[in-house]
N, C-alpha and C positions, 0 to 999 in steps of 0.2 A: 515172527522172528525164530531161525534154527537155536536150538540149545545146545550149546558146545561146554561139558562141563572140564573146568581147571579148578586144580585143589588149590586156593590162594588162604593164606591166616590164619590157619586154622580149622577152616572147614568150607562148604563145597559153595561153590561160585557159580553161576550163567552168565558166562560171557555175553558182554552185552547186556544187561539188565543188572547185574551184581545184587542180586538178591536168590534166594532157591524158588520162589513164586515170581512168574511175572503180572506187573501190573497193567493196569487195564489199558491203558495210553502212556506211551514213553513220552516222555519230556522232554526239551531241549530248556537249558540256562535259563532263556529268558523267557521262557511260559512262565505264565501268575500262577499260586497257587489256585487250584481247581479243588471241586468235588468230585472223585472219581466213582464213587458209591454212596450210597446213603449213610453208612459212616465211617465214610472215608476219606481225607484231603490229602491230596500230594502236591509237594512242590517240584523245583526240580531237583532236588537230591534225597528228598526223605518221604513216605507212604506212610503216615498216620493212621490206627485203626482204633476207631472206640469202642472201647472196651465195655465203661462203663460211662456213667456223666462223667465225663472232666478227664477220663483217663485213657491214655494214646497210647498205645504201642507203636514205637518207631520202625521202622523198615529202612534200608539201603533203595535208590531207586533206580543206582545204575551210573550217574554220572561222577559221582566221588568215593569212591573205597571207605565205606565207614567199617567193614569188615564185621563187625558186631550190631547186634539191635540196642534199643534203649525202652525205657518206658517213661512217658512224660503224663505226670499227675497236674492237674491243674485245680488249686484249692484257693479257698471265698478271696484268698486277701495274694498268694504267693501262689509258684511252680516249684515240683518237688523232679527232679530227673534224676532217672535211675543210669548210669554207665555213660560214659565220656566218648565213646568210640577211639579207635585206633591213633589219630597226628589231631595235632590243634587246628590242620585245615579240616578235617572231617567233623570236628569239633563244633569251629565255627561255622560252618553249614547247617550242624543240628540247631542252632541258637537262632539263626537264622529263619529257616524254617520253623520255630515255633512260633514263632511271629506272625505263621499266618495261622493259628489256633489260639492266640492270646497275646496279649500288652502287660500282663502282670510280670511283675520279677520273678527271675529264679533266685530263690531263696537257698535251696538246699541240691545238692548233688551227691547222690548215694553209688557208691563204688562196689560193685559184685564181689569183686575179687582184685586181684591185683597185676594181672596180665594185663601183658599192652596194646592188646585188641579191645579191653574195655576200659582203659585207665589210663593211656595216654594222651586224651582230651581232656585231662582233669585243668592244664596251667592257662586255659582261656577264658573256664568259668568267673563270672564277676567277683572281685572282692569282698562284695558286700555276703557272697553263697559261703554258707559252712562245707565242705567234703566233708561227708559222710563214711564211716568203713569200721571193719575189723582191725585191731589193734596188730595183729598180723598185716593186713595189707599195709597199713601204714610202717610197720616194719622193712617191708619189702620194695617196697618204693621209696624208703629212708636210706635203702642200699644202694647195690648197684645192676638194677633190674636189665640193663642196658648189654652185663654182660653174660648174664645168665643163660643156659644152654635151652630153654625154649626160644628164648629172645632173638641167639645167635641161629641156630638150629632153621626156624619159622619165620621170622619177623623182620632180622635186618636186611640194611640196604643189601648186602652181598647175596643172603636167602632170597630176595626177590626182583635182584637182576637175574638170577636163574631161571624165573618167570617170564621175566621179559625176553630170552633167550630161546625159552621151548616156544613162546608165544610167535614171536619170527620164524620159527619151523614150520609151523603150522601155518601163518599168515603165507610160507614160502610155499607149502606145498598144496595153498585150499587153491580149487578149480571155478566154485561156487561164490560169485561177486558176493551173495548176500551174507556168508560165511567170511568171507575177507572180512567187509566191511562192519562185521560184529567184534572180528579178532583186532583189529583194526583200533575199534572203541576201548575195546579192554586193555590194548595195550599203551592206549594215551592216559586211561585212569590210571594204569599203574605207571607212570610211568610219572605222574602228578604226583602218588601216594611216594615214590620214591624220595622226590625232591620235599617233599613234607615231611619225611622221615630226620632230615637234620634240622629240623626245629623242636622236636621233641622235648619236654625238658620233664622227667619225673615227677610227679607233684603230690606227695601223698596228702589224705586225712588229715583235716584237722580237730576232728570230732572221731571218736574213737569210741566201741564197747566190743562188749567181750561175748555174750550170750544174747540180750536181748536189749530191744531200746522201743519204747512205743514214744509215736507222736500225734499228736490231735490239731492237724491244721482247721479251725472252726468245727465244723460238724463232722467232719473225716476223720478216720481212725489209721492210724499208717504203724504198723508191727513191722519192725528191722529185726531179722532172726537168724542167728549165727548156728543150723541144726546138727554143728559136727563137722569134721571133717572131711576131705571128699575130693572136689576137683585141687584143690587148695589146702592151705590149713586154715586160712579166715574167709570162706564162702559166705557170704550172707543172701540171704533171702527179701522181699520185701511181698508184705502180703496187705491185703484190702477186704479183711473182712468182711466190711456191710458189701461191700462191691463183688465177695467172692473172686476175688482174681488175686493172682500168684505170679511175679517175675522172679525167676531161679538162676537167672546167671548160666552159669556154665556148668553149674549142678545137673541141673535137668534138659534136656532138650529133643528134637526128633531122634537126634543119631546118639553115636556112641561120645561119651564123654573123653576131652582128653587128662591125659593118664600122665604126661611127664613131671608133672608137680604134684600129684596128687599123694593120697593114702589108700589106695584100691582095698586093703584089710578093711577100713571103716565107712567107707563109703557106701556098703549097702545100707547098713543101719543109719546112717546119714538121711538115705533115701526113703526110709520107709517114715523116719520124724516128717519129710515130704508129704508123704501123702497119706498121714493122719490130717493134714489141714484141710478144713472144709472149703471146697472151692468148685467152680466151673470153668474157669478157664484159666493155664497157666503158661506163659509168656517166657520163653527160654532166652539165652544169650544168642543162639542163632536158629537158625529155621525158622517153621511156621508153628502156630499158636497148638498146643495141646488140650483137649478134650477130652481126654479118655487116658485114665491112669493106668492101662494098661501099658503104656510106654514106661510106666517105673517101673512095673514087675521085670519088662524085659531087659531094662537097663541093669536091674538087677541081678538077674542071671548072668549076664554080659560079665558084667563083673565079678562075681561070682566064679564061672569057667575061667576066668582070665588070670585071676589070682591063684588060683588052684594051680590052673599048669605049670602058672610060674615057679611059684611055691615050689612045686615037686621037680622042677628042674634044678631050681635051687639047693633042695636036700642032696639031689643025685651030684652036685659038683660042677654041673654042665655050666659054660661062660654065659654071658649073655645071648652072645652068635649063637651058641647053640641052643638057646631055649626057645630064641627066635623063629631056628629052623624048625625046632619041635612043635610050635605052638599051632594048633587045632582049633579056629573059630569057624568051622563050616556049619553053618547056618545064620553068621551073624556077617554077611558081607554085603548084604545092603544097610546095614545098620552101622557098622563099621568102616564105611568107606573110606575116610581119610586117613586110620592107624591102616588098613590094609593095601591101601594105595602108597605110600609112602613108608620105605625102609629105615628112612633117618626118622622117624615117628616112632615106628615098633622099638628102636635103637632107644630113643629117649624113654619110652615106658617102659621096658623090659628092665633096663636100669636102674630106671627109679625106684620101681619093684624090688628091685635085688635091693638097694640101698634101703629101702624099707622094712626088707628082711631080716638084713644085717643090724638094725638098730633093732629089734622084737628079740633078735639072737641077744646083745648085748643088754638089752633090759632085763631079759631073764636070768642072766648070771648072776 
């Protein structure tokens, strides 16, 4: 399959597959789930990877826009899932497909954050499931997340008829049948994600903490860890001790973190609470799985330069536009591709920046 990449929710897509890895065999609807690897099951919308016994990292596999990953714990008596993905139809597909990894109930659904690429699957989970999150999140989703300028910016119906729009450009001007007919697929998943976009209904937490929460399903250890502030202001973490494995949400991942909600000031130190935790492998809100915490140093610098310039653009007076135009990330544009692809992105982080400056200005008075 060609790889045609489009920046769809946040972060980077393969048309055609909707995942940034392709899997081993594409699926159609009504394939069973299979074993694609030794430990690995796919259905037709989700690529499962164990991690550890009982613990699955979720995947997108192409035929429904979950837009986010998940991670699905499987313990002696219950299921513990980590992030809701994007509409209640992406939702229900993930619920779906754990079916063919277990019959136990989901008990518990743990919320990363409060964006609605991870949080907007929260209103299909079963009644009997506590939501799990930051007392923040559940602030945030007790609002009006719906009109908030990542939401409007990235996420709604109008941000992603504009997708559909560059999508027909391109399906007009590919020459290559096998290239249509990828653009072709992407432009029917979104165009499903759209019409699943007005069913949404916010659904915050009903279980709430502030710093930290351990739970003991039978023999399992499960640490909820709130390490600071960062993509968000209520990030949490979920970590697996005996299992050595780490799901970070949107804290940590291959690329560069987005910035319009965030606290770019605290988020390095945010990040290093990260990666004092002992661990081998850690499981981000998108991409593929990290090994090597060398990815935090660099996110760390990332942000690091990124606040600096702003910062200094800031003392100098300059508006937004212009720090914009000022701002210097050469070296980091494979790592940044979606804030550097995207001008209404840089618009919303530079912003936030300034607004985060301005509140530092007014604390110190």
């Amino acid at each position: 399959m060609k790889r045609i990449l489009l920046m769809l929710t946040g972060c980077c897509f393969v048309i055609g597959c909707g995942q940034t890895t392709e899997p081993e065999t594409v699926l159609t609807p009504e394939t069973p789930p299979t074993i694609a690897a030794s430990n690995t099951i796919q259905t037709a919308t989700h690529i499962f990877e164990e991690l550890a016994d009982g613990v699955f990292f979720a995947t997108g596999a192409g035929t429904v826009n979950v837009a986010s990953n998940a991670l699905v714990v499987i313990n002696e008596e219950d299921v513990l899932v980590v992030d809701s993905h994007i509409t209640a139809d992406a939702a229900r597909e993930l619920l779906n497909s754990i079916k063919a990894l277990t019959d136990k109930p989901i008990r518990y659904l743990v919320n990363s954050h409060f964006h609605f690429d991870h949080a907007h699957g929260n209103q299909v989970f079963p009644e009997t499931a506590d939501i799990i999150g930051h007392e923040y999140t559940r602030e945030k989703l007790l609002g009006d997340p719906l009109s908030e300028s990542t939401y409007q910016t990235i996420g709604s119906p109008a941000a992603q008829a504009q997708l559909v729009a560059a999508l027909d450009a391109q399906i007009a001007g590919a020459t290559d049948q096998e290239v249509r007919t990828a653009l072709a697929a992407q432009k029917a998943m979104l165009e499903r994600h759209i019409t699943a976009l007005d069913e949404v209904v916010p659904t915050p937490p009903n279980v709430t903490f502030l710093d930290h929460l351990s739970m003991y399903a039978g023999s399992r250890e499960i640490q909820l860890i709130h390490p600071g502030r960062g993509h968000t202001g209520g990030d949490v973490i979920v970590y697996l001790p005996a299992e050595r494995v780490l799901f970070t949400g949107d804290l940590l991942y291959p690329g560069a973190p987005y910035l319009g909600d965030g606290f770019a000031d605290e988020f390095p130190a945010t990040l290093e609470r990260v990666k004092a935790l002992d661990v081998d492998v850690i499981a981000g809100g998108h991409g593929g799985l990290i090994r090597d915490k060398a990815v935090i140093d660099r996110s760390q610098a990332y942000l690091r330069t990124y606040w600096a310039q702003v910062s200094s653009s800031h003392s100098e007076g300059k508006s937004v536009a212009e720090a914009i135009a000022t701002l210097d990330l050469a070296g980091y544009e494979d790592f940044a591709v979606f804030q550097l692809g995207n001008p209404s992105v840089l618009a919303l982080e530079v912003g936030r920046m300034y607004e985060r400056l301005e509140e530092l200005v007014s604390a110190a008075q």
